[in-house]
C-alpha positions in Angstrom: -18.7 16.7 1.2 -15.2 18.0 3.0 -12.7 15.9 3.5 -12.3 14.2 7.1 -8.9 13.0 8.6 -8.3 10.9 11.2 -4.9 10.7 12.3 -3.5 7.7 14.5 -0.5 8.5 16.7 1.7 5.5 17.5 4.8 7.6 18.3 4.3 7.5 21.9 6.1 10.8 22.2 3.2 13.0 22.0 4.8 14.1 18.1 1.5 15.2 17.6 -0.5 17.7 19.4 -3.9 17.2 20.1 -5.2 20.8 19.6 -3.8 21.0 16.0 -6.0 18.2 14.9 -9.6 18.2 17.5 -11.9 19.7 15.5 -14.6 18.3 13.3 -12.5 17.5 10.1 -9.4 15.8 12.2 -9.7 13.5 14.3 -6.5 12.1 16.5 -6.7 8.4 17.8 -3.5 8.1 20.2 -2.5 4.5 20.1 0.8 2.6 21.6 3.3 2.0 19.5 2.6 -0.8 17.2 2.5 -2.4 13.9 1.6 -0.1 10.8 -1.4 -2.7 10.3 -2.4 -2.5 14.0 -2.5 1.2 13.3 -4.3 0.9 10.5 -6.8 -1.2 12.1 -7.4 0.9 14.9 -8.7 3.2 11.7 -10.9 0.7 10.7 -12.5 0.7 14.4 -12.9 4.4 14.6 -14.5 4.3 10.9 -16.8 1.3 11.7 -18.0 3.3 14.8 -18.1 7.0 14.0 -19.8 8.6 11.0 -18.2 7.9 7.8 -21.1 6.1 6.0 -20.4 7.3 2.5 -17.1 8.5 2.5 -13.9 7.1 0.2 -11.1 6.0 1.8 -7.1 6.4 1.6 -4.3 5.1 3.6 -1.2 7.2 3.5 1.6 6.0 6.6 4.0 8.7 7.7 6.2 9.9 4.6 3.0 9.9 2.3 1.7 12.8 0.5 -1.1 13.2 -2.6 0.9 14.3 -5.3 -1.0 17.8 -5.6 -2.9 19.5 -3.4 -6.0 19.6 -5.6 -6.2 15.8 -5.7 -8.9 15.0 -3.8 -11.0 17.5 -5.3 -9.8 16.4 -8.7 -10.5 12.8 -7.8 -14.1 13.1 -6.8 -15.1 14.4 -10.0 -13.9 10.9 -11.8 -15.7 8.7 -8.8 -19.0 7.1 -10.3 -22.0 6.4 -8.2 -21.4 2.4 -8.7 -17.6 2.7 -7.6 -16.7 0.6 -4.2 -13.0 1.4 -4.9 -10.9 2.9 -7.8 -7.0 2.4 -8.1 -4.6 5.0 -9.5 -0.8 5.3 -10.5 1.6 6.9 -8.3 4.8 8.3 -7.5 8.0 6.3 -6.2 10.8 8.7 -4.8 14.1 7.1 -4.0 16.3 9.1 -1.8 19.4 6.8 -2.7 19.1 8.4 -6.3 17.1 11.6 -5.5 15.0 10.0 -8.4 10.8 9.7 -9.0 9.4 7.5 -11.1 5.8 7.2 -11.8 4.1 3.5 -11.5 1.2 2.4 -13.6 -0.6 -0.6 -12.2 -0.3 -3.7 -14.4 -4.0 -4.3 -13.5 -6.4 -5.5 -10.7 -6.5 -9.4 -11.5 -5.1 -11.7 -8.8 -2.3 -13.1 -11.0 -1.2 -9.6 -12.2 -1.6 -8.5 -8.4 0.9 -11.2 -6.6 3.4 -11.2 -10.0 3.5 -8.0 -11.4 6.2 -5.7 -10.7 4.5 -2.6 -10.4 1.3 -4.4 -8.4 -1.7 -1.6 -6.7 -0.4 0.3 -3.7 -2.7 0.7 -0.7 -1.7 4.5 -0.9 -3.1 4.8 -4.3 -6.7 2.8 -4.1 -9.6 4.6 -2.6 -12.2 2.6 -1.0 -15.4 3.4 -0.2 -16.3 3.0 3.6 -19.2 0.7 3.2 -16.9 -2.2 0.9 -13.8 -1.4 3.6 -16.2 -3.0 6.4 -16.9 -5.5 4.6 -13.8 -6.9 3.6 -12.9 -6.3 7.6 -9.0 -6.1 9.0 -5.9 -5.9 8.2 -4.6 -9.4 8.8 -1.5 -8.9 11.0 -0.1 -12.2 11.0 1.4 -10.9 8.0 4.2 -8.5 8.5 5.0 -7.0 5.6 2.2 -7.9 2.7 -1.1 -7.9 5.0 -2.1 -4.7 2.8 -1.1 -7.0 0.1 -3.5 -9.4 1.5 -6.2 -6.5 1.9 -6.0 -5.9 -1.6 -6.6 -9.2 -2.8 -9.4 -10.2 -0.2 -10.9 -6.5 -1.8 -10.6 -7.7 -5.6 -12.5 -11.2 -5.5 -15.8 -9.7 -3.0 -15.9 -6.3 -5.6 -14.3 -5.3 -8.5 -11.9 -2.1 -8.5 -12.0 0.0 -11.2 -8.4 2.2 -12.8 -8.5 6.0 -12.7 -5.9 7.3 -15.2 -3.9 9.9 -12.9 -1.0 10.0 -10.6 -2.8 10.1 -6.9 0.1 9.9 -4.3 3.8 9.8 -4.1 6.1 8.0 -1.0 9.4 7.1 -0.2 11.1 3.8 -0.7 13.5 2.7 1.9 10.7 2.0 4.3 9.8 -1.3 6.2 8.8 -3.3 3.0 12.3 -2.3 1.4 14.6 -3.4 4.9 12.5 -6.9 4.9 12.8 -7.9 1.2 13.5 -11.7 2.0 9.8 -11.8 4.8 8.0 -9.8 2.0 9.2 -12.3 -0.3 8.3 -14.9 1.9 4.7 -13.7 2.6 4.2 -13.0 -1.1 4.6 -17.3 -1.7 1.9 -17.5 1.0 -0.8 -15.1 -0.5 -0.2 -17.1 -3.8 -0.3 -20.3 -2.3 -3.4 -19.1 0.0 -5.6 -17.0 -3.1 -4.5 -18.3 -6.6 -6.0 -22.1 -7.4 -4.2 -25.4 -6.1 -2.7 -26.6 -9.4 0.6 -27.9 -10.5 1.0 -25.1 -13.1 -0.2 -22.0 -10.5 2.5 -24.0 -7.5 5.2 -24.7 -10.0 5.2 -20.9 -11.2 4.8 -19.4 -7.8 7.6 -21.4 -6.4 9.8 -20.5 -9.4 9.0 -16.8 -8.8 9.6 -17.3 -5.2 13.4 -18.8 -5.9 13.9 -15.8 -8.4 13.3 -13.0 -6.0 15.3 -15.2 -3.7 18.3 -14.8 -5.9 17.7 -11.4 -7.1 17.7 -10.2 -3.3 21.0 -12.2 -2.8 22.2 -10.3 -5.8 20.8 -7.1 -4.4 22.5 -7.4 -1.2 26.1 -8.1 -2.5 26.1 -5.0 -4.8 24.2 -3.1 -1.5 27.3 -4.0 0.5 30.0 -4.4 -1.8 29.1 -2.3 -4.5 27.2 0.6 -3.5 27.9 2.7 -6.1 26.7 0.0 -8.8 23.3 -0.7 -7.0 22.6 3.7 -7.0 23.9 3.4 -11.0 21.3 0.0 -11.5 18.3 1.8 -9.3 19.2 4.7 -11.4 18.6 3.5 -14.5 16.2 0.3 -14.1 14.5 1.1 -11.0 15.7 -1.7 -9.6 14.6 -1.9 -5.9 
């Protein structure tokens, strides 16, 4: 089965030209400029609409790539017939170091997923069509983490299952990385929302929540004081 790509346009500049994509592998879906979860739910309506009944899904925003060109190929040689969606590692690039580093997913649990530093991506999980309608839309109260959200509503109806290989790199610096202290924020109210109501589960997610809290503080003195320091420390600790 080829590959299909539908492509939403929220530029509002007409970046993208019609003609290059109109044919019946691309599909372009011009929308006004938005959220990134509006635009990915404006996806989700052309997919819930138009053929893609057995096809596995990817996000990638604007800045993503698959880390080789035969990935998808690649990929669907390791998808099993019982598969709803599979979850891979992938590729950080930080310009502020001209670094890469690759990211192995600490696992598909809730806990691991709303702790873990190196948690699963929406640009590296692949979905197949029929679970992506039923878990529905990207909520977009949430600002920051609603793919956050997405994955976790995702893990408790079907369980995911780890590919061992590098899928899809992107760049940090993006919207997530300029609203550290709302991610933060949203992160507390998936925990509080997903993980059980006990003493011990709100005791350590509101302890979590006051460390980030004081780690961004941290972040943002050596960001504007000490430059220089923060490139060394994401240097050598991928610290971002």
């Amino acid at each position: 089965m080829a590959p299909r790509h539908l492509v939403i346009d929220s530029s509002g500049g007409n970046e993208i030209k019609s003609a290059e994509y109109e044919n019946e592998f691309f599909t372009l879906i011009e929308s006004p400029p938005s959220s990134i979860y509006r635009a990915m739910n404006d996806a989700l309506t052309v997919i819930s609409s138009q053929s893609f009944n057995d096809y596995f899904v990817v996000f990638l925003n604007s800045g993503d790539v698959f880390d080789s060109h035969t990935l998808l190929e690649d990929l669907s040689k390791k998808i099993r017939p019982k598969d709803t969606w599979i979850y891979t590692s992938y590729r950080t690039y930080d310009p502020a170091t001209d670094t890469s580093r690759v990211i192995h997913p600490q696992g598909n649990t809730l806990i691991k997923q709303l702790y873990a530093r190196n948690p699963i991506n929406h640009q590296s999980i692949f979905i197949h069509s029929s679970a992506l309608l039923e878990v529905g839309r990207f909520d977009e109260t949430y600002r920051v983490a609603a793919d956050w959200d997405y994955i976790t509503r995702l893990r408790t109806i079907f369980e995911g299952r780890f590919v061992d290989m590098v899928s899809t790199k992107f760049v940090l610096g993006g919207f997530s990385s300029l609203n550290r202290k709302l991610g933060n924020e949203e992160l507390f109210r998936l925990r509080k929302a997903y993980l059980p109501d006990t003493f011990y589960h709100s005791f350590q997610s509101t302890l979590f929540f006051y460390y980030r809290k004081v780690r961004l503080h941290i972040y943002t003195i050596f960001f504007e004081k000490r430059p220089k320091q923060l490139r060394l420390l994401r240097k050598l600790m991928g610290w971002r």
